[in-house]
C-alpha positions as CSV (number, residue, x, y, z in Angstrom):
1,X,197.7,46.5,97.7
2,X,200.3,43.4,97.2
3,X,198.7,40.7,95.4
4,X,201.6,38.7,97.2
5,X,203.1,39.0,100.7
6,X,205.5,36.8,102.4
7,X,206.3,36.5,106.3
8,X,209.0,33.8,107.3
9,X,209.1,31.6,110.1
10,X,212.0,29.2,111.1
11,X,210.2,26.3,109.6
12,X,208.2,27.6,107.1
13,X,207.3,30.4,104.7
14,X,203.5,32.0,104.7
15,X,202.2,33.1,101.2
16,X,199.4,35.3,101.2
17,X,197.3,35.6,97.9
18,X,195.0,38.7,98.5
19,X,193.3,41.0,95.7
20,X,193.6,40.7,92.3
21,X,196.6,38.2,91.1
22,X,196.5,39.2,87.5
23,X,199.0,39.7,84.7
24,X,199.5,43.2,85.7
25,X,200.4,42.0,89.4
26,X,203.3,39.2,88.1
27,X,206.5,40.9,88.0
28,X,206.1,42.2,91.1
29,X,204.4,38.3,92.8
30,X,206.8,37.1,90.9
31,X,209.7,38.5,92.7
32,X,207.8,37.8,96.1
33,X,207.4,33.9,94.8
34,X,211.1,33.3,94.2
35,X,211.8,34.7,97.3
36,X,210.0,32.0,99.0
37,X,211.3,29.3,96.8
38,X,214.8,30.8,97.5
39,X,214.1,30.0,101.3
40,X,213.8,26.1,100.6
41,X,211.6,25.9,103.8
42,X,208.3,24.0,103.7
43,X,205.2,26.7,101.8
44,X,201.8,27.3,103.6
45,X,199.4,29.2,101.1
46,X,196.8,31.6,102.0
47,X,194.4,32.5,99.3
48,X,191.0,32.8,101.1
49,X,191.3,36.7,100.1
50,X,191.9,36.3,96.8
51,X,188.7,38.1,94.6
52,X,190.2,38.0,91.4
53,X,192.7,36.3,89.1
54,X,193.2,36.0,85.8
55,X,195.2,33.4,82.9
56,X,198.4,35.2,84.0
57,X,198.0,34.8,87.6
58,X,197.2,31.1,87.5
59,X,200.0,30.7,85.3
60,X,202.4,32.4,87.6
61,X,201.0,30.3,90.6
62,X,201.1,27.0,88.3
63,X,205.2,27.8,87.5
64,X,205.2,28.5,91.5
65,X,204.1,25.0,92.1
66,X,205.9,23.1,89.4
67,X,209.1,24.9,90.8
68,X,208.5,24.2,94.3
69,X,208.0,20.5,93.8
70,X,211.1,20.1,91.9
71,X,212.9,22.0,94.7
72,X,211.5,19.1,96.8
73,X,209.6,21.8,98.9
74,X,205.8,20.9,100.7
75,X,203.1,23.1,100.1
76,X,199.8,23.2,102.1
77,X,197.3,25.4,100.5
78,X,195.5,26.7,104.1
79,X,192.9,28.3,102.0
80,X,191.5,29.0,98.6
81,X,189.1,31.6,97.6
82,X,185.8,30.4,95.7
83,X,187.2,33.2,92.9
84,X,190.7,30.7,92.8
85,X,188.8,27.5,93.0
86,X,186.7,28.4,90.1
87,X,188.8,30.3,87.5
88,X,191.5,27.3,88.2
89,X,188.8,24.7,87.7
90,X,187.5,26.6,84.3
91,X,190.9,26.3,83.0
92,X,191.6,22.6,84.1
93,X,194.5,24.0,86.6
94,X,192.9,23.1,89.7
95,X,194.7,19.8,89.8
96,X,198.3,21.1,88.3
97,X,198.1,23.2,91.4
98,X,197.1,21.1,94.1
99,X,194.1,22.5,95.1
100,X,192.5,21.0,97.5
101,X,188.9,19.4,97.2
């Protein structure tokens, strides 16, 4: 299973976070990521399936978001699993990448 997927719509581009988003998943979400950012269309992020992710998958979300913002792009996180929310918040990442509350 993709850790990443990506479906395109006129107007925006869906990311779905599903699985385990760990360091041995980032060359391949990687690629899926850029392609997103490559779009230049506004990001909606689904993570509500996300069970797992470790230091390497929040840093590959965290250089997602950085990159993103200086693209100018919007990103609305739609949902964010509890394993996310906590693993971010353990490593102080939760505001970096605009998590929401």
């Amino acid at each position: 299973m993709q850790p990443v997927s990506l479906t395109c719509h006129k107007d925006r581009t869906r990311i779905v976070l599903k699985g385990a988003l760990d360091v041995s998943a980032a060359a391949t979400a990687y690629g899926t990521l850029d392609q997103a950012l490559a779009r230049g269309l506004p990001v909606q992020l689904q993570a509500g399936d996300l069970e797992r992710t470790d230091a390497g998958g929040l840093q590959l979300l965290l250089l997602f978001v950085r990159s993103a913002r200086r693209r100018g792009l919007t990103l609305d996180w739609r949902s964010v699993s509890p394993a996310l929310a906590s693993s971010a918040e353990l490593l102080g990442l939760s505001s970096a990448l605009e998590l929401p509350r």
